[in-house]
C-alpha beads as a LAMMPS data file, in Angstrom:
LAMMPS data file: protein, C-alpha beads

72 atoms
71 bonds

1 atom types
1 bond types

-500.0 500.0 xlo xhi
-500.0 500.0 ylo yhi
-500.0 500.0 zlo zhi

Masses

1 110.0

Atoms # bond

1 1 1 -176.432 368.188 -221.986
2 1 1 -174.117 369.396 -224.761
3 1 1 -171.102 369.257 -223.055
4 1 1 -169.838 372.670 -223.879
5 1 1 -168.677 376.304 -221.647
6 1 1 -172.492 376.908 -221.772
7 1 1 -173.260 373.506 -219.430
8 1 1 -171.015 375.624 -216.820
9 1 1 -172.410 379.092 -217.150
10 1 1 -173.794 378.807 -213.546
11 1 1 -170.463 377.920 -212.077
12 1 1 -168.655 380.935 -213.982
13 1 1 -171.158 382.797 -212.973
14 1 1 -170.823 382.185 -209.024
15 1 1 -167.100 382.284 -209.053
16 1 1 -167.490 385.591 -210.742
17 1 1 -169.988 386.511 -207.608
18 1 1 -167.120 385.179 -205.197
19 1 1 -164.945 387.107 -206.316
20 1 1 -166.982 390.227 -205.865
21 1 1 -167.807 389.363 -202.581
22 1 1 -164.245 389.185 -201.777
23 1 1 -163.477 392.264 -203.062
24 1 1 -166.516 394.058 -201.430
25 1 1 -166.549 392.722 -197.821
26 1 1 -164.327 393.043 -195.652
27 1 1 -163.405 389.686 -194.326
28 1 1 -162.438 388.517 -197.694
29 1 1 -162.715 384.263 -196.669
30 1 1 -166.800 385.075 -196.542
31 1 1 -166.573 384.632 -200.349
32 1 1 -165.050 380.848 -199.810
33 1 1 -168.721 379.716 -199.040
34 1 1 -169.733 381.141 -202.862
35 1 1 -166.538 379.118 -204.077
36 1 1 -167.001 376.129 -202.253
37 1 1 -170.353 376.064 -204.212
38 1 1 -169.277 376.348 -207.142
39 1 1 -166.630 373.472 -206.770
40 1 1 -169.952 371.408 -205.595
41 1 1 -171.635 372.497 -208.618
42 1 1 -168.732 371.876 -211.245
43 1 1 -168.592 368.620 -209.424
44 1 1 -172.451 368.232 -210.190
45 1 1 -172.372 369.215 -213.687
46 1 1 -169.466 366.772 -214.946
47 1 1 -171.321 364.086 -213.038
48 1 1 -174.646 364.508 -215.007
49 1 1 -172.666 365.150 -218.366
50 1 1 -170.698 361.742 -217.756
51 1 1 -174.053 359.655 -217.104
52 1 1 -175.857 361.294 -220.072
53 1 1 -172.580 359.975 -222.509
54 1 1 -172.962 356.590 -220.759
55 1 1 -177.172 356.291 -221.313
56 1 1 -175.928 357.541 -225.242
57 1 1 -173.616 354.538 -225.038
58 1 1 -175.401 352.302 -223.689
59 1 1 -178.372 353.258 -226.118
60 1 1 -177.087 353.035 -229.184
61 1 1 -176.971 350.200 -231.052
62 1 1 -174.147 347.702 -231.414
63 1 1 -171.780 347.844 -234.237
64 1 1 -172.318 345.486 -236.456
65 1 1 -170.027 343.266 -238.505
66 1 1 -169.466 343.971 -242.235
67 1 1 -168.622 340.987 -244.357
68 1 1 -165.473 340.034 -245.922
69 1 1 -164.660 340.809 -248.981
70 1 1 -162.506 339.148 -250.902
71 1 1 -159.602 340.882 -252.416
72 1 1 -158.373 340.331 -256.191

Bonds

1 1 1 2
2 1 2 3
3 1 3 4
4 1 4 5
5 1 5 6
6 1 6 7
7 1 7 8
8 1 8 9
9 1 9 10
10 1 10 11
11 1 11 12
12 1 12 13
13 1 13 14
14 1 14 15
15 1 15 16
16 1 16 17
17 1 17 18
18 1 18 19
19 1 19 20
20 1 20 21
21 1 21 22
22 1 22 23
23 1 23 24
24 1 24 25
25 1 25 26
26 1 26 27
27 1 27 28
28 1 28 29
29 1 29 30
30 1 30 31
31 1 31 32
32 1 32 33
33 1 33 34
34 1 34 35
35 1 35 36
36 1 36 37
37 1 37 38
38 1 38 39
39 1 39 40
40 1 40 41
41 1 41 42
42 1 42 43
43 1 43 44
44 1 44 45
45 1 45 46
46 1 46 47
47 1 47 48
48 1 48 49
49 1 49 50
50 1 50 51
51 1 51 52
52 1 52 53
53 1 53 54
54 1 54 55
55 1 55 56
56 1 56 57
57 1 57 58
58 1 58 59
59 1 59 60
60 1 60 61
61 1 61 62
62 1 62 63
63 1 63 64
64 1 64 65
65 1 65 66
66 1 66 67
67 1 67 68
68 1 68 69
69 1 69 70
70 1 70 71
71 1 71 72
C-alpha cells in the first residue's frame, strides 16, 4: 500500500454511490447501508495500511551506531 487518496478510491467511490442513491430513491435512509460500508471499508483500509508500516518497521534493519569522533 502507498498510503495515498488512491488506497481509498473504493470508499470515495461508494460514498459517491450513497449519495446517489439518496438522491434517487425515495426513502432517502436506504443509502445508509452504502455508507455504513464504506465506514467498514475506510476502517479496513487504514487497518491494512497501519500493519504494512509496522512489517516495514519491523523489517528494516536496526540503526546502527556511528563512532565518536573526536573533536579538535
Amino acid at each position: 500500500m502507498s498510503g495515498d487518496l488512491l488506497d481509498y478510491r473504493p470508499v470515495l467511490w461508494l460514498l459517491m454511490a450513497s449519495a446517489a442513491v439518496a438522491l434517487l430513491v425515495s426513502p432517502w435512509f436506504i443509502s445508509m447501508f452504502g455508507l455504513g460500508a464504506a465506514v467498514g471499508l475506510a476502517g479496513r483500509t487504514h487497518r491494512r495500511q497501519r500493519a504494512a508500516r509496522a512489517a516495514r518497521a519491523a523489517a528494516a534493519p536496526p540503526p546502527t551506531r556511528r563512532a565518536r569522533t573526536r573533536r579538535r
